[in-house]
LUMLOGU-123903 format. One record per residue (C-alpha): x, y, z; residue number from 1; chain. Coordinates in steps of 0.5 Angstrom, whole numbers, plus 500, padded with zeros to 3 digits. Example, Ala and Ser with C-alpha at 12.3 -4.5 7.8 and 13.67 -1.06 7.14 Angstrom:
BEGIN
> 525 491 516 1 A
> 527 498 514 2 A
//
This chain:
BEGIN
> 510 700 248 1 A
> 510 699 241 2 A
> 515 703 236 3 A
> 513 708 231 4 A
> 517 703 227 5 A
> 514 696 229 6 A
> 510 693 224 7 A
> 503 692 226 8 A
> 497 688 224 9 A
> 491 692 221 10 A
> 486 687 218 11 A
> 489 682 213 12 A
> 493 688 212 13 A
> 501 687 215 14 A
> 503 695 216 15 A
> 511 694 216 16 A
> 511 701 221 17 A
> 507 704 224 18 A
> 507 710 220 19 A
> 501 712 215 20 A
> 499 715 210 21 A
> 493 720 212 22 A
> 488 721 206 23 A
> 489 728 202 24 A
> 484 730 197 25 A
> 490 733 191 26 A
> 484 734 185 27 A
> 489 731 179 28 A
> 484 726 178 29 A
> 481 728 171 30 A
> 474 732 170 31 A
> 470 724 169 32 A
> 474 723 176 33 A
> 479 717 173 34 A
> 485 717 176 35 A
> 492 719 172 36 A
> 498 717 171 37 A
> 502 722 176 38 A
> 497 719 181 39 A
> 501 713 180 40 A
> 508 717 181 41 A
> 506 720 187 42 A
> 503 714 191 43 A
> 509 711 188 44 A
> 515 716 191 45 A
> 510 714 198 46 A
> 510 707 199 47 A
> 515 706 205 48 A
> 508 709 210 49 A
> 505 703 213 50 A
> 500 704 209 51 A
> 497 709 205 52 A
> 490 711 205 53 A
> 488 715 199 54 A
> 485 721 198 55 A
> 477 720 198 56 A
> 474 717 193 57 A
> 467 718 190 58 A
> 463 712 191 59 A
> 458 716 185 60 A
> 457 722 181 61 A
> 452 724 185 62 A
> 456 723 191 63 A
> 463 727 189 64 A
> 463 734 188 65 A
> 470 736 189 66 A
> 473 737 182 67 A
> 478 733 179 68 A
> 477 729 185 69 A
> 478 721 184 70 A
> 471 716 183 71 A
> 471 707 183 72 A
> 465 707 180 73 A
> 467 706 173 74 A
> 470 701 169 75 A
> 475 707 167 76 A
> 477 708 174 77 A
> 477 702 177 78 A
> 483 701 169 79 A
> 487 707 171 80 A
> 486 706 179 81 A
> 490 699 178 82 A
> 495 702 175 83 A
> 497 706 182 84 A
> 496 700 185 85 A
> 501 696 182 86 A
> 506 702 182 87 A
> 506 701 190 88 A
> 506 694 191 89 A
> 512 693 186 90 A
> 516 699 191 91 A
> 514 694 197 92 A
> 507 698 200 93 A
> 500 697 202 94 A
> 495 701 199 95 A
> 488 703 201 96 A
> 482 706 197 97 A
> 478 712 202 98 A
> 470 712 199 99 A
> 466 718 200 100 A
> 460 721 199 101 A
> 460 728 201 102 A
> 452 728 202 103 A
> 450 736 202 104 A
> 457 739 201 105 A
> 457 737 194 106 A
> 455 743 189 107 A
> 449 741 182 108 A
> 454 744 178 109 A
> 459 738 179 110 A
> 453 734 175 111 A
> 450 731 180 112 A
> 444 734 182 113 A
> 441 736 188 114 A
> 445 734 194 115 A
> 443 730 199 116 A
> 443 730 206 117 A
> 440 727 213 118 A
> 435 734 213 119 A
> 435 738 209 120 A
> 440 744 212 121 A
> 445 748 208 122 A
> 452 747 210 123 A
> 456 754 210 124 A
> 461 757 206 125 A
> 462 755 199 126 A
> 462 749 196 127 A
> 469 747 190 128 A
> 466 747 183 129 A
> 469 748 177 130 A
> 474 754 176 131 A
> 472 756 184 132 A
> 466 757 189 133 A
> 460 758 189 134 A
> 454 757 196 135 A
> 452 751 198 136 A
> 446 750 196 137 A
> 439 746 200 138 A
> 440 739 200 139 A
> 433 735 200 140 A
> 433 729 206 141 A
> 435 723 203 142 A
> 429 718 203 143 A
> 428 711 207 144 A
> 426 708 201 145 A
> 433 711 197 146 A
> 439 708 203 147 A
> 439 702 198 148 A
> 441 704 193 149 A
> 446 708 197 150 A
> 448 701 200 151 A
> 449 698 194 152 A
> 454 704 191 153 A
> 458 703 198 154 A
> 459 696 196 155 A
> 459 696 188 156 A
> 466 701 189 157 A
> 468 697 195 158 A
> 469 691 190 159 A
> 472 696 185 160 A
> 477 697 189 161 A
> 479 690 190 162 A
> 478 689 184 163 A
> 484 694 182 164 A
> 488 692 187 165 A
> 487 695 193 166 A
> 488 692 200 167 A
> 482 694 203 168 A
> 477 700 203 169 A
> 477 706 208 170 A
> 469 708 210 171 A
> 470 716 210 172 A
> 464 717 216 173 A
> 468 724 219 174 A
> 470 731 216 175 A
> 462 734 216 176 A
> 461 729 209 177 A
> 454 725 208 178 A
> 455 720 214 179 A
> 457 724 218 180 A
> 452 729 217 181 A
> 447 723 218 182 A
> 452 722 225 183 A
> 451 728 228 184 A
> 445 733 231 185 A
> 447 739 228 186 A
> 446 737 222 187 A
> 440 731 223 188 A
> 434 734 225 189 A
> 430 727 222 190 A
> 425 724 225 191 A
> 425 717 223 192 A
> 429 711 225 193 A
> 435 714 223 194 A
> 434 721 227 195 A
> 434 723 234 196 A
> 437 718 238 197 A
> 443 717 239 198 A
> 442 709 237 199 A
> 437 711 230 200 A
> 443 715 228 201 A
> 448 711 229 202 A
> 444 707 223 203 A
> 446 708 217 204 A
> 454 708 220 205 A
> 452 700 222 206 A
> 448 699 215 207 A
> 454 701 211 208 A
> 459 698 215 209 A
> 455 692 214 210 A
> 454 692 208 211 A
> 462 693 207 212 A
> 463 688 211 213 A
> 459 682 207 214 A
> 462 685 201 215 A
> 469 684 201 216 A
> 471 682 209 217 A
> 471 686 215 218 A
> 479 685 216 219 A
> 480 689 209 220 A
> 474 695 212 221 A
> 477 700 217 222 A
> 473 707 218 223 A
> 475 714 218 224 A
> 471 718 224 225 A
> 473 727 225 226 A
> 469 727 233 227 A
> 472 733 237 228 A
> 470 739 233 229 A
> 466 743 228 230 A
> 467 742 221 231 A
> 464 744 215 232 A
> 458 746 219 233 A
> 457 739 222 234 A
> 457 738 231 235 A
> 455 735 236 236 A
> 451 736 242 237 A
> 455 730 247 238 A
> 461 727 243 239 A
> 463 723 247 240 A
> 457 719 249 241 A
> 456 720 241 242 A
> 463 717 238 243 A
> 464 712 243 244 A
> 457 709 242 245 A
> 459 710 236 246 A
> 466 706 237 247 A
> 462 701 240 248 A
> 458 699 235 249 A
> 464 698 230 250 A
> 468 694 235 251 A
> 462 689 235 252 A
> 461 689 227 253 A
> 469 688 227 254 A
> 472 693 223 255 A
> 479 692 221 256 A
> 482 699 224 257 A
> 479 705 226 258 A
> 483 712 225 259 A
> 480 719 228 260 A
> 482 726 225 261 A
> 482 729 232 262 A
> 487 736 232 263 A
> 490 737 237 264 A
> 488 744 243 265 A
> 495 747 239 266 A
> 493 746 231 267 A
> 494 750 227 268 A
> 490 748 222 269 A
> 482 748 226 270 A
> 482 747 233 271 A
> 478 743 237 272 A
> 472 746 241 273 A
> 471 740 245 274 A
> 476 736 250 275 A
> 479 730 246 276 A
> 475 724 245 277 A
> 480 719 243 278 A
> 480 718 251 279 A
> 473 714 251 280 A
> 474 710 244 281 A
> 480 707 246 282 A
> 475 704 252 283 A
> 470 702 247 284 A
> 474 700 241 285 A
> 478 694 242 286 A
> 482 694 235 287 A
> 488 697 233 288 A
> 485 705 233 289 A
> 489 711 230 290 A
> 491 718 231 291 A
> 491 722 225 292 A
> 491 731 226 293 A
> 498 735 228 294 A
> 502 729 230 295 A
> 511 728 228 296 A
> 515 723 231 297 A
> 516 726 238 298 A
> 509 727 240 299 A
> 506 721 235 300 A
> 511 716 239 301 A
> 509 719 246 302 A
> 502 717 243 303 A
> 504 710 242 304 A
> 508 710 249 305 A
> 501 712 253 306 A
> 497 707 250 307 A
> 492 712 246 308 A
> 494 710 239 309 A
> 496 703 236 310 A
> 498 708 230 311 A
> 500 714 228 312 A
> 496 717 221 313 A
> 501 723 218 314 A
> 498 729 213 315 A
> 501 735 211 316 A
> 508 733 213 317 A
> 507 726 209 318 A
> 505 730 202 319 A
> 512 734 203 320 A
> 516 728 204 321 A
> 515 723 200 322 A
> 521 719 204 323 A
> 517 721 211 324 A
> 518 715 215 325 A
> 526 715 214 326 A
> 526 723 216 327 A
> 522 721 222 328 A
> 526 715 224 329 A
> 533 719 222 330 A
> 531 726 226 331 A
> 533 729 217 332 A
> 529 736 216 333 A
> 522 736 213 334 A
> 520 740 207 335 A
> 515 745 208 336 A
> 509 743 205 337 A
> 507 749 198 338 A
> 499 750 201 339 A
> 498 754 194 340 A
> 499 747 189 341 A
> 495 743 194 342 A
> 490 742 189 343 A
> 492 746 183 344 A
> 492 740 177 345 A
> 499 739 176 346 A
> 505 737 178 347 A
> 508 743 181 348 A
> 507 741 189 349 A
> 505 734 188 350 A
> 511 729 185 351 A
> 516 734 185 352 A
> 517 734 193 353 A
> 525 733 194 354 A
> 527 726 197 355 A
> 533 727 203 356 A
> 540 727 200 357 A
> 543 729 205 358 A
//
């Protein structure tokens, strides 16, 4: 069985171990979503993961609403987002750009107009908007006659993200954001060609990913799936035959990688409500699938020594340890990561985190 510490192939991208770096939002971006020049510090001070994947990153104004969040449909962002590139390839990483679109979670104050979602049902809670929160507003459903457009925005910021350098994209389809919400029944009450059956709803999934691939290559195109439980008000009725169809459909599109945010029964950060899901995409997916949720170098090397995971995705632990992969191999201790600074702007919590001295 592969080690934690054994390169791995995923796509055009040759991982020098197998731990990676998952996507965490931080907002450090500025309010017109370009990124800073302490984004280039932090990607930086973490470029020993196998790879890293960044935090989500708006595909358009309309589809970005989390503030100070990063986009790549900008001349500007496409400028600043090279600058971040080249600071990982010269300390020796690869580096990916996560896109998303967060469909009825975005809020009308962060400029975008009214949302848009697969039917039109407001997602619970609040929504993050400049200087707080407010509720979530109605989305409308997005129109047949709109998903071109969408389409086109996909693929406009997947070529932005080559062109700043980036070795590959990640397509964002879980977390309970627009693909998402257009995946599951909780939240896709349509009646049309991409609703009600499992199939239908798979659509926009397999039109996006199609779309990713001709534009920029299917072995720079991994996705991002979230199956085994609610969040932000998005769920399934059967998971497991949604998520493995699912799984099915892009192994025969030919992904580069697939990597699932599935927490574990003991997290501590939104437990799942269903069993595990990973089981049957292991069985329908045949390229390198990573674990992402909850894992350290114990249980995420057990993982690999099972045969359930090529890879393992680490979280919270890797904004705490910049040098993460040495602590994990070395046995050293991980610093706690500062929940308060997770998205608060500036530098306190994000590039300050100590590397180990002994």
């Amino acid at each position: 069985m592969p080690r934690l510490t054994d390169p791995i192939d995923l796509g055009a991208v040759r991982a020098p171990n197998r731990m990676l770096m998952a996507p965490m939002t931080r907002g450090r971006a500025t309010r017109d979503g370009v990124p800073t020049p302490i984004m280039r510090e932090y990607y930086t001070q973490r470029a020993s993961a196998g790879l890293i994947i960044t935090e989500a990153t708006g595909i358009s104004r309309a589809g970005l609403g989390w503030p100070y969040a990063p986009g790549l449909w900008s001349a500007e962002q496409v400028t600043r987002w090279r600058d971040v590139v080249r600071g990982v390839h010269d300390a020796g990483g690869r580096i990916v750009a996560q896109l998303w679109h967060m469909g009825r979670v975005v809020h009308p104050d962060l400029g975008g107009g009214q949302p848009v979602s697969a039917s039109p049902i407001a997602a619970p809670g609040e929504a993050f908007v400049w200087g707080g929160k407010k509720g979530h507003v109605t989305p409308r459903a997005l129109a047949t006659a709109e998903i071109p457009a969408l389409l086109d925005d996909y693929a406009r910021a997947a070529a932005n993200a080559l062109e700043a350098g980036f070795d590959g994209i990640q397509l964002h389809a879980a977390n309970g954001y627009l693909i998402d919400q257009f995946l599951r029944d909780s939240s896709n009450h349509r009646t049309d060609a991409y609703g009600g059956s499992i199939d239908n709803r798979l659509r926009l999934l397999s039109e996006v990913v199609d779309r990713l691939n001709g534009e920029i290559g299917a072995d720079r195109v991994g996705v991002r799936l979230s199956p085994n439980g609610a969040i932000q008000g998005v769920n399934d009725s059967a998971p497991h035959a949604l998520f493995a169809a699912a799984a099915k459909r892009l192994d025969d599109l030919g992904i580069a990688w697939l990597e699932l945010r599935e927490p574990l029964p003991t997290s501590n950060f939104g437990k799942p409500d269903v069993a595990p899901v990973h089981p049957v995409i292991r069985k329908a997916f045949a390229g390198p699938l990573v674990l992402n949720s909850d894992y350290d170098a114990v249980t995420g090397q057990a993982a690999l020594d099972r045969g359930e995971a090529d890879a393992i995705a680490f979280g919270r632990i890797f904004l705490a340890n910049p040098d993460l992969p040495r602590r994990l191999i070395q046995g050293f201790a991980l610093n706690a990561p500062d929940f308060p600074t997770f998205y608060s702007q500036g530098e306190k919590g994000y590039v300050d985190y100590p590397v180990w001295t002994g």
